[in-house]
MIDOKE-438342 format. One record per residue (C-alpha): residue number from 1; residue in one letter; x, y, z. Coordinates in nm, 2 decimals. Layout:
N
+-----+------+--------+--------+--------+
: seq : type :     c1 :     c2 :     c3 :
+-----+------+--------+--------+--------+
: NUM :    a :      X :      Y :      Z :
...
+-----+------+--------+--------+--------+
END
This chain:
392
+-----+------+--------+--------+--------+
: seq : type :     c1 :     c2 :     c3 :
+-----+------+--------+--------+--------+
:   1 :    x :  -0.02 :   4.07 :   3.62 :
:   2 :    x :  -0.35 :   4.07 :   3.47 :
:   3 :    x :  -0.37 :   3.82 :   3.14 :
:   4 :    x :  -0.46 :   4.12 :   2.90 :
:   5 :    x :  -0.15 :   4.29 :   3.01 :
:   6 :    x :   0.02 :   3.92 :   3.03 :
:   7 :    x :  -0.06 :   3.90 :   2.69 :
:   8 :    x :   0.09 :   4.17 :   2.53 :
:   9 :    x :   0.40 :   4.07 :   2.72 :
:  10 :    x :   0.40 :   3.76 :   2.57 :
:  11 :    x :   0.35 :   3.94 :   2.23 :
:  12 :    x :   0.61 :   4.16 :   2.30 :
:  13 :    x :   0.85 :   3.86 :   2.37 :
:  14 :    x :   0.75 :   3.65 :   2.07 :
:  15 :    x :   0.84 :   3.96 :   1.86 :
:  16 :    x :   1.17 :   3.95 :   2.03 :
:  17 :    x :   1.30 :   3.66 :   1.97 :
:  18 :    x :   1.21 :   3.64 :   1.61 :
:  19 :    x :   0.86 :   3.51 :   1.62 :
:  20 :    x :   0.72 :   3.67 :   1.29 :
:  21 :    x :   0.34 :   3.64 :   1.40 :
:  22 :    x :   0.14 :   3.51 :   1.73 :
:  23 :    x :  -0.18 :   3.45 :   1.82 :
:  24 :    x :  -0.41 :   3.34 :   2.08 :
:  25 :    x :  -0.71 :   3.05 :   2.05 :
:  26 :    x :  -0.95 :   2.88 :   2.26 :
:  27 :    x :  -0.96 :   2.51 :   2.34 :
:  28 :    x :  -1.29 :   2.43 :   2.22 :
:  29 :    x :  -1.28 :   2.15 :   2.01 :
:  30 :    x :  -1.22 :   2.21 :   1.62 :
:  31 :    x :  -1.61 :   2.05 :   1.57 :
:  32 :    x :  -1.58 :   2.14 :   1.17 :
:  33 :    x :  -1.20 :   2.01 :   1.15 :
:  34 :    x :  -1.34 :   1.68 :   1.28 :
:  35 :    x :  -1.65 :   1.63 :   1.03 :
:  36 :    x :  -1.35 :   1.72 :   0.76 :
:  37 :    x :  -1.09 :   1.41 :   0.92 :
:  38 :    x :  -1.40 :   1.19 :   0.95 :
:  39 :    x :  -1.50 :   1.26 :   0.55 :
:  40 :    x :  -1.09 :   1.24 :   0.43 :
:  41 :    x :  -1.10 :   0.93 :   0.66 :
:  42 :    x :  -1.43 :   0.75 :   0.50 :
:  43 :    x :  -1.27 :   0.85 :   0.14 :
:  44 :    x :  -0.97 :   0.71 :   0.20 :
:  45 :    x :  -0.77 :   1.07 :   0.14 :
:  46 :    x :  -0.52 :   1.03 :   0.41 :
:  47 :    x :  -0.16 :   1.00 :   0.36 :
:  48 :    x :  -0.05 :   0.79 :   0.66 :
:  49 :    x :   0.17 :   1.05 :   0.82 :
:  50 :    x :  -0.12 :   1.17 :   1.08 :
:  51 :    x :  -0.09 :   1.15 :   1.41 :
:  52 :    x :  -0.29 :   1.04 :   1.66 :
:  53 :    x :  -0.68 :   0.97 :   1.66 :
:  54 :    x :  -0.97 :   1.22 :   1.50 :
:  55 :    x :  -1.05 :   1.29 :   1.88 :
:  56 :    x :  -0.70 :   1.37 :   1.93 :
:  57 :    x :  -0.63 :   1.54 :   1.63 :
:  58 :    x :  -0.97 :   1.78 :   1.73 :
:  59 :    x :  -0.99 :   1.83 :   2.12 :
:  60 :    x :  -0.69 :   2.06 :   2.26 :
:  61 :    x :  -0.84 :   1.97 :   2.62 :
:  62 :    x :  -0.72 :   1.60 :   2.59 :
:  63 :    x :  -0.30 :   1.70 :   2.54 :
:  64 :    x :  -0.28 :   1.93 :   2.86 :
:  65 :    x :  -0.44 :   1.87 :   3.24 :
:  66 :    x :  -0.57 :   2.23 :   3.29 :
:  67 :    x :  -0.56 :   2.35 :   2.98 :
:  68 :    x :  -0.74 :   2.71 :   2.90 :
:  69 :    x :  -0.58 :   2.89 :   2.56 :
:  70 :    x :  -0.33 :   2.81 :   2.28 :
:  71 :    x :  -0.06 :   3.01 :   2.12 :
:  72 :    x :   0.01 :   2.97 :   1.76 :
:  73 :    x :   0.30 :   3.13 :   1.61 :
:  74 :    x :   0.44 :   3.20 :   1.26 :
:  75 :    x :   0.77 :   3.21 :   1.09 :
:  76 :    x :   0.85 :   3.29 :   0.78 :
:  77 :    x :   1.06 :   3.20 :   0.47 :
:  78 :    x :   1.21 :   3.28 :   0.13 :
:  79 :    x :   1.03 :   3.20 :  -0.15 :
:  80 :    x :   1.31 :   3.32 :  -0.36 :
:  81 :    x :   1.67 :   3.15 :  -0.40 :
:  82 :    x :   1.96 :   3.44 :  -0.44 :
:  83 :    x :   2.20 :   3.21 :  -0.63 :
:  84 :    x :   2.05 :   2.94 :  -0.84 :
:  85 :    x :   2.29 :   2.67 :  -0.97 :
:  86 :    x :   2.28 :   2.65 :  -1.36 :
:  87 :    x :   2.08 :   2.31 :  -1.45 :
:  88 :    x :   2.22 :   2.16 :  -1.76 :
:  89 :    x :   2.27 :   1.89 :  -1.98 :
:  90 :    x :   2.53 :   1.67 :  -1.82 :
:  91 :    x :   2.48 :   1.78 :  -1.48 :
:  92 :    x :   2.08 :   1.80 :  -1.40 :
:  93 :    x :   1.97 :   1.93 :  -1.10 :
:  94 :    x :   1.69 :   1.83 :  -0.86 :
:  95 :    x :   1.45 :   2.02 :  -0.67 :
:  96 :    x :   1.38 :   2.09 :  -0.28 :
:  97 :    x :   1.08 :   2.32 :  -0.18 :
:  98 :    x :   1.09 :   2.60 :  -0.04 :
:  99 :    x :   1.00 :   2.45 :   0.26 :
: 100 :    x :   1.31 :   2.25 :   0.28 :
: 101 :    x :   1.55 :   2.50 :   0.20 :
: 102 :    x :   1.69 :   2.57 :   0.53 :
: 103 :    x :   1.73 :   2.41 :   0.83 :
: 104 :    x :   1.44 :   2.18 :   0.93 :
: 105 :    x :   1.18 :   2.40 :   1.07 :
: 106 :    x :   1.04 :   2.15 :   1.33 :
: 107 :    x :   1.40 :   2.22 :   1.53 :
: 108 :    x :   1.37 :   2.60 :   1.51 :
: 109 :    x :   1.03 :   2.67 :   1.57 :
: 110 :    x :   1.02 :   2.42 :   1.85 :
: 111 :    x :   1.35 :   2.61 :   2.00 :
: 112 :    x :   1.15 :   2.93 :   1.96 :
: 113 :    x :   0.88 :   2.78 :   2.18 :
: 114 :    x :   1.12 :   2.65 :   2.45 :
: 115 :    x :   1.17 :   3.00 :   2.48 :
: 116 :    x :   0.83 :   3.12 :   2.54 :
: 117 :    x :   0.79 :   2.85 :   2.75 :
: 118 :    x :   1.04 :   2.95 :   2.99 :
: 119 :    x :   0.95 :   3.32 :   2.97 :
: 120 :    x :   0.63 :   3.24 :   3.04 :
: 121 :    x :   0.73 :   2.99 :   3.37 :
: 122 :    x :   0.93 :   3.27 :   3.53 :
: 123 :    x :   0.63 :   3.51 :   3.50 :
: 124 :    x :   0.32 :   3.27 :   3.60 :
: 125 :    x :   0.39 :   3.04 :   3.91 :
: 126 :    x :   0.26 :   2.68 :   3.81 :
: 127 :    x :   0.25 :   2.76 :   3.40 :
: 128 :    x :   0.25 :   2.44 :   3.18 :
: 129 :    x :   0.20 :   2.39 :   2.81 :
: 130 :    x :   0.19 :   2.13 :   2.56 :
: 131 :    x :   0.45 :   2.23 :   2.24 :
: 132 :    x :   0.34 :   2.11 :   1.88 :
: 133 :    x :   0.52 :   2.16 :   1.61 :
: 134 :    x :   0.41 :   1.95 :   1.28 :
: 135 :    x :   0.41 :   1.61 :   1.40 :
: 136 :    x :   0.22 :   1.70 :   1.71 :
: 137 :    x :  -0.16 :   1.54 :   1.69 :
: 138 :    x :  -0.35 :   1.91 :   1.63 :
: 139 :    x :  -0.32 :   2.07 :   1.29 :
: 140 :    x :  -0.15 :   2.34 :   1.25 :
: 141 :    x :  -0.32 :   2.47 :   1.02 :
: 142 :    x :  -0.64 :   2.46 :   1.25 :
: 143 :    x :  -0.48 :   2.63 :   1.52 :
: 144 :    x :  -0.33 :   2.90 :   1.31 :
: 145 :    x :  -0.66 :   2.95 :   1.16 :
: 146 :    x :  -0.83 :   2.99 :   1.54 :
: 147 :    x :  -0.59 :   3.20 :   1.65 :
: 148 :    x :  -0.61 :   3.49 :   1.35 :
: 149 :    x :  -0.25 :   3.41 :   1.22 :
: 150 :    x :  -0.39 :   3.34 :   0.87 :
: 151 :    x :  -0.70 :   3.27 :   0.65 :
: 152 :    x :  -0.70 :   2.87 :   0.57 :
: 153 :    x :  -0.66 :   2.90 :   0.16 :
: 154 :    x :  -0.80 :   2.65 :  -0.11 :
: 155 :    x :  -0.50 :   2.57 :  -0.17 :
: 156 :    x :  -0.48 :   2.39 :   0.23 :
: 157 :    x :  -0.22 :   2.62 :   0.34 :
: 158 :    x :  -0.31 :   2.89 :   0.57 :
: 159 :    x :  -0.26 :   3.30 :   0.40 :
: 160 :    x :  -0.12 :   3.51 :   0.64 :
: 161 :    x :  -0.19 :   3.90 :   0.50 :
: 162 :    x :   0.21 :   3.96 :   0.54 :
: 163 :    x :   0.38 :   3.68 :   0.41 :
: 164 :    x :   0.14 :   3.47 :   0.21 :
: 165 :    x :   0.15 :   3.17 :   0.29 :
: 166 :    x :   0.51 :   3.06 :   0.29 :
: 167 :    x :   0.48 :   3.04 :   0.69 :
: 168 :    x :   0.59 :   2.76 :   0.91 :
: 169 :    x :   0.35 :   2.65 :   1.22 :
: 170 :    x :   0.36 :   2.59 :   1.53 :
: 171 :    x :   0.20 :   2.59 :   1.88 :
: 172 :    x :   0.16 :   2.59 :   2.24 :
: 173 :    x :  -0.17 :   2.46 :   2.45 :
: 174 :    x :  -0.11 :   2.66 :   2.77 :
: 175 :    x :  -0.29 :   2.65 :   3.11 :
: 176 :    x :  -0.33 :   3.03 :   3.11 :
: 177 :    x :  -0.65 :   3.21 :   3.05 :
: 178 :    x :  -0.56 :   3.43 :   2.72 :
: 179 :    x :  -0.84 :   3.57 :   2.56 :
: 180 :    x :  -0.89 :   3.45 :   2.23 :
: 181 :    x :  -0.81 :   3.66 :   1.90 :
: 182 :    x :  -1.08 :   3.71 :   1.59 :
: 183 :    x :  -1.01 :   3.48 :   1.33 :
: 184 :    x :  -0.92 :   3.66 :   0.94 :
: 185 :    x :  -1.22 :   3.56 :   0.70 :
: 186 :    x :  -1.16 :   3.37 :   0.38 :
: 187 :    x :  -1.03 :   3.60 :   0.12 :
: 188 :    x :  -0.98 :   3.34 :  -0.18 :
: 189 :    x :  -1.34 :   3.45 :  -0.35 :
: 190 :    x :  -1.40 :   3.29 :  -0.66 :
: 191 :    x :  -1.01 :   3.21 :  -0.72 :
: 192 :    x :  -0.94 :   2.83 :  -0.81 :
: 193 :    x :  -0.61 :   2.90 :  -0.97 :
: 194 :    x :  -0.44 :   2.62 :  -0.68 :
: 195 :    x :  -0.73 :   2.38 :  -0.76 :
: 196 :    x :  -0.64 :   2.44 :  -1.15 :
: 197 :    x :  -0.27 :   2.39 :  -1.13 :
: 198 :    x :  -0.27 :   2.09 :  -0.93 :
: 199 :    x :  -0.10 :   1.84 :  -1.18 :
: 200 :    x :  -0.27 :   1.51 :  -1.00 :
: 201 :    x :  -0.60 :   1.62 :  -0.92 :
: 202 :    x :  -0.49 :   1.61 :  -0.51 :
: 203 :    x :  -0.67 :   1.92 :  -0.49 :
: 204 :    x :  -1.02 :   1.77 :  -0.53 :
: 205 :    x :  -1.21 :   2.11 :  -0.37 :
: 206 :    x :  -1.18 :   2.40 :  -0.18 :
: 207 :    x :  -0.96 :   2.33 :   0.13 :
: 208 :    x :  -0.97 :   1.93 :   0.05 :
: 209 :    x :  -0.68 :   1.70 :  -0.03 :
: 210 :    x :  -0.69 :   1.38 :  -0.15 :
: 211 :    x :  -0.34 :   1.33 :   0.01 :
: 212 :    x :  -0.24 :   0.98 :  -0.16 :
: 213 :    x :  -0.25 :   1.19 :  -0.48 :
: 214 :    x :  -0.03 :   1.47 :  -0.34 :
: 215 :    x :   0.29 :   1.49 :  -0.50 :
: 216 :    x :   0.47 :   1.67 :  -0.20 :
: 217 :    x :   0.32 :   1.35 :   0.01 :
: 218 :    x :   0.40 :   1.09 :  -0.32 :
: 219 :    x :   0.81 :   1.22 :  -0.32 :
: 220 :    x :   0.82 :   1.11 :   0.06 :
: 221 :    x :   0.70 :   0.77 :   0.00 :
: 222 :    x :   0.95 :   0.47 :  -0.02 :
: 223 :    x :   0.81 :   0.22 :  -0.24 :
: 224 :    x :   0.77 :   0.25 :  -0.62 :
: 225 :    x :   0.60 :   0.56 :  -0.74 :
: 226 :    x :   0.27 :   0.43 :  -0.93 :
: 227 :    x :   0.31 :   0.53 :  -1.30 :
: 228 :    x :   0.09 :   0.77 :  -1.34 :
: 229 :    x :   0.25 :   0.99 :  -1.13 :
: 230 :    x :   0.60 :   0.96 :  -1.23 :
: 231 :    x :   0.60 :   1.18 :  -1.52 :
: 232 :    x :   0.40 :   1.45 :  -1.31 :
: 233 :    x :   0.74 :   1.42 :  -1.05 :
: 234 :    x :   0.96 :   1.60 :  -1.34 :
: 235 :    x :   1.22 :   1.69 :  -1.13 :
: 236 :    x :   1.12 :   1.72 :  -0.83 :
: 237 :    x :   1.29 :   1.52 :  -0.51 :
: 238 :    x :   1.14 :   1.63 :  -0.22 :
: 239 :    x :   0.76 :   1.83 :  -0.13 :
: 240 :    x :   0.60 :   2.06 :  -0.40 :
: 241 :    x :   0.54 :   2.43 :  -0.46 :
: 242 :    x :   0.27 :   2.50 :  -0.72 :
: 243 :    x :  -0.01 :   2.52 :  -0.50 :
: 244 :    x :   0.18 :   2.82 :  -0.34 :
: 245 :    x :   0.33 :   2.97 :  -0.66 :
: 246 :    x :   0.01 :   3.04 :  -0.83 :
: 247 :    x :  -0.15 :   3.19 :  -0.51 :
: 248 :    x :  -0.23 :   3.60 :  -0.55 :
: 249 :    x :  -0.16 :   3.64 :  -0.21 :
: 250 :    x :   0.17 :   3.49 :  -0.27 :
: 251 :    x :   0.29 :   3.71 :  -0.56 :
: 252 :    x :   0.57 :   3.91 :  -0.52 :
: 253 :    x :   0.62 :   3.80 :  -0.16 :
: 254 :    x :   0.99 :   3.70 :  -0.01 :
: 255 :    x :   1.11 :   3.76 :   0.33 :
: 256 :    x :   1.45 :   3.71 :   0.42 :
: 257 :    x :   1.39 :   3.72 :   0.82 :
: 258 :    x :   1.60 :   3.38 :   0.94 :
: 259 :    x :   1.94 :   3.30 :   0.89 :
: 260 :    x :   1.85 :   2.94 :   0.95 :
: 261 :    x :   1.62 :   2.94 :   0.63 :
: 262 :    x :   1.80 :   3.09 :   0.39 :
: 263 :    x :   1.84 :   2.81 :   0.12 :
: 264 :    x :   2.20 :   2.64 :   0.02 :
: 265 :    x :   2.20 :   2.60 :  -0.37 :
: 266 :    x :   2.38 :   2.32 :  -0.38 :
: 267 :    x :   2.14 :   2.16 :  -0.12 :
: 268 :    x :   1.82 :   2.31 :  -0.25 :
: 269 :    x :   1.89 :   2.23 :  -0.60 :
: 270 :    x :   2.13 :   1.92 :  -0.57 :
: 271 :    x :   2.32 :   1.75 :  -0.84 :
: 272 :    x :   2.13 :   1.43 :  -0.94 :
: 273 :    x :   2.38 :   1.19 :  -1.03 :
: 274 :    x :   2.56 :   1.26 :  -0.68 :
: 275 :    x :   2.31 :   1.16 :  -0.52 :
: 276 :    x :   2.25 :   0.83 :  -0.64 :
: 277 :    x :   2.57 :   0.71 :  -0.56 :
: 278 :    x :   2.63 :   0.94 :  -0.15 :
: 279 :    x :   2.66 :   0.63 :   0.10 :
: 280 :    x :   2.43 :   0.70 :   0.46 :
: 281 :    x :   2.70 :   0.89 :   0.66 :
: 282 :    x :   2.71 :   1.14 :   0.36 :
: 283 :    x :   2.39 :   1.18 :   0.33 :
: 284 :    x :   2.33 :   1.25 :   0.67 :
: 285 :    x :   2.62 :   1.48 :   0.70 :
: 286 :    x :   2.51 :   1.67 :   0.37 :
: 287 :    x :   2.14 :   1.69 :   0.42 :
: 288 :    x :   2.05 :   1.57 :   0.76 :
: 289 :    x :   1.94 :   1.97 :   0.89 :
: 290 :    x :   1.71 :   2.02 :   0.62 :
: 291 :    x :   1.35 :   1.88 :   0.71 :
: 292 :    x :   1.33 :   1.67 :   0.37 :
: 293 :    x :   1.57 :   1.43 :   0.47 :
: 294 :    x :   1.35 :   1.28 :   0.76 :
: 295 :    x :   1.25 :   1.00 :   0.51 :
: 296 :    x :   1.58 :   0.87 :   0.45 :
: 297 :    x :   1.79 :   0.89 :   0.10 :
: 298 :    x :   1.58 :   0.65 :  -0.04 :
: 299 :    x :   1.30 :   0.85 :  -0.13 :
: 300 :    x :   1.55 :   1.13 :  -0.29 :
: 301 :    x :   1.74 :   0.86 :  -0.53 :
: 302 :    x :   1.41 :   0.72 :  -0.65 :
: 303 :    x :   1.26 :   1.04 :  -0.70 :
: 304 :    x :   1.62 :   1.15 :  -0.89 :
: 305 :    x :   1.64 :   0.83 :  -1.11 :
: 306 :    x :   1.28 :   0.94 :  -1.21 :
: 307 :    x :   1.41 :   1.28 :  -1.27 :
: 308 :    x :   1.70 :   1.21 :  -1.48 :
: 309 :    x :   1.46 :   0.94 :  -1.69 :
: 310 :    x :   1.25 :   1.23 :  -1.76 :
: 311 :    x :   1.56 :   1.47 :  -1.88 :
: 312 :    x :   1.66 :   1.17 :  -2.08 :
: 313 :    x :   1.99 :   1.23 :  -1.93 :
: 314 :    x :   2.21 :   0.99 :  -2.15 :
: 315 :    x :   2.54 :   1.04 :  -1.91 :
: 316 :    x :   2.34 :   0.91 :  -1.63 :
: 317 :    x :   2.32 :   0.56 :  -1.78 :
: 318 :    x :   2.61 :   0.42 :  -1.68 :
: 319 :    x :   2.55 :   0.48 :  -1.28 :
: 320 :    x :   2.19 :   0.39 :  -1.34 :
: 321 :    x :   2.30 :   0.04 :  -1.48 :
: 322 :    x :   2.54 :   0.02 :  -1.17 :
: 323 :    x :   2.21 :   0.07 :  -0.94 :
: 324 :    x :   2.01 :  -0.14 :  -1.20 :
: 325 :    x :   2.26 :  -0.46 :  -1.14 :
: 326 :    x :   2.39 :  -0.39 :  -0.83 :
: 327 :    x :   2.21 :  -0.21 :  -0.59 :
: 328 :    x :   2.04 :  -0.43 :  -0.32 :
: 329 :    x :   1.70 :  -0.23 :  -0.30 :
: 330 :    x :   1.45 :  -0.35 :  -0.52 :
: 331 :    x :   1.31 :  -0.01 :  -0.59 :
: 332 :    x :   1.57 :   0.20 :  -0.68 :
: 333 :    x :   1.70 :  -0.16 :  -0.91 :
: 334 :    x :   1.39 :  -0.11 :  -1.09 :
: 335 :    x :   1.32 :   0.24 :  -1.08 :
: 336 :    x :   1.65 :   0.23 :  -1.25 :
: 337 :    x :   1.55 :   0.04 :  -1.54 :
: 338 :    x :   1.22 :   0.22 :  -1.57 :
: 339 :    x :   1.47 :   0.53 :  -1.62 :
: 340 :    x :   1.70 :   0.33 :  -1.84 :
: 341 :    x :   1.43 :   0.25 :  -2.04 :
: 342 :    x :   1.27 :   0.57 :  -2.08 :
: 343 :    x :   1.62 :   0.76 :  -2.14 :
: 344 :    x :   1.57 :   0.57 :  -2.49 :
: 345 :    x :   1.92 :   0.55 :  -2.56 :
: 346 :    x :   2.08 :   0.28 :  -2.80 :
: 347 :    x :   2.22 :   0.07 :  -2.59 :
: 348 :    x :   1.95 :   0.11 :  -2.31 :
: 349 :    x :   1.73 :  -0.19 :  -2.40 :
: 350 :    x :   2.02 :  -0.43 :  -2.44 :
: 351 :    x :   2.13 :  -0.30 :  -2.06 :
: 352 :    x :   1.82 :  -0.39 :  -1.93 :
: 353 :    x :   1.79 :  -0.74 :  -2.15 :
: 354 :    x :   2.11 :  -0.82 :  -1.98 :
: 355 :    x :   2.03 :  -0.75 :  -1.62 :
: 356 :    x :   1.67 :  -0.90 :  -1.65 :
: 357 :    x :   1.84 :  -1.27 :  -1.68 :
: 358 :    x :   2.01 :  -1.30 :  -1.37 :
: 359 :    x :   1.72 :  -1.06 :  -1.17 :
: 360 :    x :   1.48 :  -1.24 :  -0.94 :
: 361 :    x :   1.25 :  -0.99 :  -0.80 :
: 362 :    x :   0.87 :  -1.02 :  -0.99 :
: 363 :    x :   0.81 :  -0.65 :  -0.92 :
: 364 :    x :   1.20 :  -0.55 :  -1.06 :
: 365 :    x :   1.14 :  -0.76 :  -1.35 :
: 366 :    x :   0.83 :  -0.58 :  -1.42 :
: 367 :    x :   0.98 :  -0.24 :  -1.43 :
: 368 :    x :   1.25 :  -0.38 :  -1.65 :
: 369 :    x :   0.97 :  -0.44 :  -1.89 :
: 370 :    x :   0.79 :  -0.13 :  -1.83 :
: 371 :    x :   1.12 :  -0.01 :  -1.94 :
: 372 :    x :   1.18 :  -0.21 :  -2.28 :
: 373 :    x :   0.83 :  -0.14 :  -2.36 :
: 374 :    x :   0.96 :   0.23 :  -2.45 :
: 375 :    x :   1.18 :   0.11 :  -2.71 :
: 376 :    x :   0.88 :   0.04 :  -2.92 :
: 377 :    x :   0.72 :   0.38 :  -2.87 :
: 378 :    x :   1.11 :   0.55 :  -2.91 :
: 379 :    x :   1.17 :   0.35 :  -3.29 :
: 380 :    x :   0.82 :   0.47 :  -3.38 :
: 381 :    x :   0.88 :   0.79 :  -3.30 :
: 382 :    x :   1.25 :   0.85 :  -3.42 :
: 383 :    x :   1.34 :   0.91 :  -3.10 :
: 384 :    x :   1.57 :   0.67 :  -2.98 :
: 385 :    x :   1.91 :   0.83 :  -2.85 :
: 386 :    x :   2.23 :   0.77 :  -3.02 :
: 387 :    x :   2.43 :   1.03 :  -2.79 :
: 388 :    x :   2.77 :   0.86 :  -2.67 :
: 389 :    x :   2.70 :   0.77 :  -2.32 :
: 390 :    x :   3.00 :   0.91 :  -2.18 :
: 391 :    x :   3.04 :   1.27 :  -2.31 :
: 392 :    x :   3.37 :   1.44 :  -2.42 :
+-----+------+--------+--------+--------+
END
């Protein structure tokens, strides 16, 4: 078979088995993607979660003996929920992005490769590839970019011209000569409504994140959010949406194409106060297919005592002086009294005067007194709480 005709097979197939978009690029090194890493590198910007060496991350050659094209593929998702659960006072909800609504992407789009892959073996004698999805070393935003799936957007997401850019990535370095497609120019123009929005400043130019200040990357961290973040969070448990949201290309845009990413309301918008309290096995049995529970719960019950502190959710203060006293994780003791502090209710400060006496951690202590300091700043305003703490 020649490889144009084996290439529209392989189109063909991909459209077959639910593959949304595909596209074909060469192995060249990504020279401008490496003079990017090597600035976000010297500036500090990285988050930690990249794998692999600038060399790696840059030269397809170095992941597959042989190799001669790559296939980048597409799927898409909702960016609208059917059924959204009511959040009110009493019961406050979190939030998931859209990117963790479903099932975690990494398992379907890598199972959607396996099955290329295998097409592919039975129809070229000797075929090998090299299947990335996410936590591979090349970016798969590069790839996609190379291989005409999508535009790479201000916003660092890559705009694909039928679904935006709410599109999950993924790829395959083969050792099959595929020619190469055009890439899609830059459409964004003089638009910087991403850079605008950005509530942290992660967004620090066109196509560059600063990803320490990242709020999708600061809700997967494990240690205790820096405070001038934390009122930025709002509610937010895991990733972040607003660079998408405010995209043009993303108005108006919602595919419902997978079953497997169609979001759960109750696990897209959880409960908070649940979730403080779920032990591991729970945890795992309730959110362990979604891709934002790779971090553990520890992460989520920070980031929801940080959301329930900024509801000032007074029936959340008795749990959150059970964590506060009892819990044996540093962060989430004092990211409890922070919360405690800043629900400004009553009794709060005398909670936290209480558990500070017998509590022996220096960085617990201090967040107790970040959290007493709001009693101050409450009485001056008139804002201190009086709400009974268990309500009718």
């Amino acid at each position: 078979m020649a490889y144009d005709e084996l290439k529209q097979t392989i189109i063909d197939y991909a459209h077959s088995i639910g593959i949304d978009k595909i596209g074909f690029g060469s192995i060249d090194p990504f020279t401008q993607m490496k003079a990017r890493l090597k600035a976000q590198q010297d500036q500090n910007y990285q988050s930690g979660f990249e794998k692999g060496t600038i060399e790696e991350r840059t030269e397809p050659a170095m992941h597959l003996a042989g190799a001669e094209s790559i296939i980048a593929v597409a799927l898409s998702y909702p960016s609208r929920m059917r059924e959204r659960p009511e959040n009110k006072k009493g019961a406050r909800r979190g939030t998931v992005c859209r990117a963790s609504w479903g099932v975690d992407y990494h398992v379907v789009l890598n199972d959607k490769l396996q099955q290329l892959h295998a097409f592919l073996a039975e129809k070229v004698p000797g075929f090998r590839s090299k299947i990335m999805v996410d936590t591979g070393e090349l970016p798969d935003r590069a790839v996609a970019e190379r291989a005409g799936i999508g535009f790479s957007g201000k916003n660092c997401a890559i705009i694909t011209p039928e679904f935006g850019s709410y599109v999950y990535l993924g790829e395959m370095i083969t050792n099959i000569p595929l020619e190469p497609d055009d890439m899609l120019e830059d459409a964004c123009g003089d638009c910087t409504k991403c850079i605008d929005a950005c509530p942290t400043g992660a967004l620090v130019g066109p196509g560059q994140l600063n990803a320490k200040n990242c709020i999708a990357y600061l809700t997967q961290t494990k240690d205790f959010l820096p405070d001038q973040f934390r009122e930025k969070l709002g509610n937010q448990l895991y990733g972040f949406d607003t660079c998408q949201l405010v995209c043009p290309y993303n108005k108006g845009v919602d595919f419902h194409l997978h079953e497997a990413f169609e979001p759960k309301p109750e696990l897209a918008k959880p409960e908070l106060l649940p979730l403080l309290t779920i032990s591991n096995r729970e945890f795992k049995e309730t959110f362990g297919e979604m891709s934002g529970a790779w971090r553990g719960k520890k992460p989520l019950q920070r980031n929801a005592i940080l959301a329930l502190g900024h509801y000032r959710e007074v029936a959340s203060l008795e749990t959150l002086e059970e964590l506060m006293t009892k819990d044996p994780r540093p962060v989430i003791r004092g990211t409890a009294a922070y919360a405690i502090g800043k629900i400004g209710h009553v009794d709060s400060y005398l909670m936290i005067e209480r558990a500070k006496v017998k509590e022996t951690d220096p960085e617990v202590i201090e967040e107790m007194d970040k959290g007493l300091r709001f009693e101050k700043v409450y009485r001056e305003k008139g804002k201190i709480k009086i709400d009974q703490i268990k309500p009718d």
